[in-house]
N, C-alpha and C positions, 0 to 999 in steps of 0.2 A: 302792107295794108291788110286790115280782115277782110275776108270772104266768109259767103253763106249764113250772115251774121252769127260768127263766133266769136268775136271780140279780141281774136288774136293780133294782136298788129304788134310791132319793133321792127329791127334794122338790122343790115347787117354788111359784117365787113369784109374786107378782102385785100391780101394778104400775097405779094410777090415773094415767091421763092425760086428765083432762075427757072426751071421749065415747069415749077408746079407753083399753087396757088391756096394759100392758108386760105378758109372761109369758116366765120364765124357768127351763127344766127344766134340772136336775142329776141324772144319774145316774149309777151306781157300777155299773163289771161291764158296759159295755156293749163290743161287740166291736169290734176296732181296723177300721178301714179301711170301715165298714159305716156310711150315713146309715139312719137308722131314722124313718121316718115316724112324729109325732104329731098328735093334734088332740085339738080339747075335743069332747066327746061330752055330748047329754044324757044324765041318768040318776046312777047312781051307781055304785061299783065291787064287784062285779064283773061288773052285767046293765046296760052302755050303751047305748043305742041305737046302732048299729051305723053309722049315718048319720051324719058327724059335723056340728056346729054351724058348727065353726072349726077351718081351717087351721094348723097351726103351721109354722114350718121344723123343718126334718129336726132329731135328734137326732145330734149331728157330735162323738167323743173327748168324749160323755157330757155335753153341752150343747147346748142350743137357744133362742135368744134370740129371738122374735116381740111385734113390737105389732100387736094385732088391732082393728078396728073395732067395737069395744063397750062399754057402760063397765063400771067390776069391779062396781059396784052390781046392773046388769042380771045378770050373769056368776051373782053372791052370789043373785039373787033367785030363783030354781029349781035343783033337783037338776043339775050337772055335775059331767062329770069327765074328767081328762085319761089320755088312753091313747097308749101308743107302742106299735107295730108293730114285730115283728121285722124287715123288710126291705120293699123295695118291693117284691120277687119274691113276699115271703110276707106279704100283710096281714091274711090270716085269724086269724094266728097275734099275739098280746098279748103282752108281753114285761114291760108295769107300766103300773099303774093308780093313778089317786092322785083323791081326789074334792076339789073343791073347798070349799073353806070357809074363816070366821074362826076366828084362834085366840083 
C-alpha cells in the first residue's frame, strides 16, 4: 500500500527455498532513475520497527528481486512487514508498506 502520498503501491511475493526465502517486490508509480531502499521490518504496516530484520536490494524501474537468509516459515511465524524508502538520501520518509502473510 502507499504511504506519505506517493502513489507507490503493488505486491509482493515470497518464495521457499529450504532455509532461505526468494522475495520479490513489484511496484507501480515508482520514480524513474531512483533505487529505493527496502527491507522487511518487524511489526506490521503502518507501526514497524524502524530497525529493520532483512535487507532487501534496492527497489530498481519498480522491482526488487532478493533471497534472504531465512526460511518463509520463520518470516510467516511473527508480525512482518516490508517497507520501501523513498531514497537513500531520504530513509525517514515510507513510500509503501505491505505486511506479510498467507493468502
Amino acid at each position: 500500500m502507499a504511504e506519505n502520498g506517493s502513489g507507490e503501491s503493488g505486491y509482493a511475493m515470497l518464495y521457499p527455498h529450504g532455509t532461505h526465502t526468494r522475495v520479490i517486490v513489484h511496484l507501480k508509480g515508482t520514480p524513474k532513475g531512483i533505487a529505493q531502499p527496502d527491507h522487511i521490518h518487524p511489526g506490521t504496516c503502518p507501526n514497524v520497527n524502524p530497525r529493520p530484520a532483512y535487507m532487501l536490494n534496492p527497489v530498481r524501474h519498480g522491482r526488487s528481486v532478493t533471497t534472504v537468509h531465512v526460511s518463509l516459515k520463520a518470516l510467516l511465524a511473527k508480525p512482518m512487514a516490508i517497507n520501501v524508502h523513498e531514497s537513500r538520501s531520504d530513509m525517514q520518509k515510507y513510500v509503501a508498506c505491505g505486511d506479510i502473510r498467507t493468502h
